[in-house]
C-alpha positions as CSV (number, residue, x, y, z in Angstrom):
1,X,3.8,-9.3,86.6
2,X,5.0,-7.5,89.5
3,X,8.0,-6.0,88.2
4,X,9.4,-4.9,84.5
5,X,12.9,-3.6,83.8
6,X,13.5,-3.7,80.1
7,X,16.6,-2.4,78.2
8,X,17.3,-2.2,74.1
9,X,20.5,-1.6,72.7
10,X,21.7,-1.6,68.9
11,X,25.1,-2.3,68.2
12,X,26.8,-2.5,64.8
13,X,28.1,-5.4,63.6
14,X,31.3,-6.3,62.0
15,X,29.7,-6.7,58.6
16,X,28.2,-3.0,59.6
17,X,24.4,-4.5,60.1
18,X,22.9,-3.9,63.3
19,X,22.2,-6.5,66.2
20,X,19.4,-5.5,68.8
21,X,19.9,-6.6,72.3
22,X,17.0,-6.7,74.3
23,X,17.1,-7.2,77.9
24,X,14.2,-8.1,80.7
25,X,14.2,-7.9,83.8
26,X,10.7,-8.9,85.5
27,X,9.1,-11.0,88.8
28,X,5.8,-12.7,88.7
29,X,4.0,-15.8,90.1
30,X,5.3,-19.0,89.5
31,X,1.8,-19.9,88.2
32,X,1.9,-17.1,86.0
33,X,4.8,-18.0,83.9
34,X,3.4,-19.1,80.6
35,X,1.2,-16.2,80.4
36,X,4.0,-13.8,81.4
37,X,6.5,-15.8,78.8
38,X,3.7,-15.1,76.1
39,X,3.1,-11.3,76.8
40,X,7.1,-10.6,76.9
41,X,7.9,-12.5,73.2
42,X,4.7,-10.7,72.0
43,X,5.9,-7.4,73.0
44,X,9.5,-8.0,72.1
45,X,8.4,-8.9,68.5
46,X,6.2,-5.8,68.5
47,X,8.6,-3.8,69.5
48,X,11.2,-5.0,67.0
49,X,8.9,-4.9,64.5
50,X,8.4,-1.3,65.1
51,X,11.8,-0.3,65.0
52,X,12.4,-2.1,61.7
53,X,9.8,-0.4,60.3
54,X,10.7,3.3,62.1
55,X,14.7,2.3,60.4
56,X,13.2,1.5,57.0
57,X,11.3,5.4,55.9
C-alpha cells in the first residue's frame, strides 16, 4: 500500500443506536489487491471491535 486515508464517524440513529461509518482511502498495485483487501477488513474489524469494547466499560 502506497497510500492510506482512513476516517470513522459515529452517528446516532433514529432508534438512538449508533451506526459507525468507516471510510478508506488507499492506492496500491493492482497485483496487490487481495492482500490489501485482506489487511483493510482485518483492520476495520479490529478496530471496530475495539471501540465496542472501549463503549461497553
Amino acid at each position: 500500500m502506497t497510500y492510506y486515508k482512513g476516517t470513522v464517524e459515529v452517528f446516532t440513529s433514529y432508534d438512538g443506536l449508533g451506526v459507525v461509518v468507516w471510510t478508506i482511502d488507499f492506492e496500491s498495485k493492482p497485483e496487490d489487491t487481495a492482500s490489501v483487501a485482506e489487511l483493510v477488513q482485518s483492520a476495520i474489524s479490529s478496530g471496530i471491535d475495539g471501540m465496542e469494547t472501549d463503549l461497553m466499560k
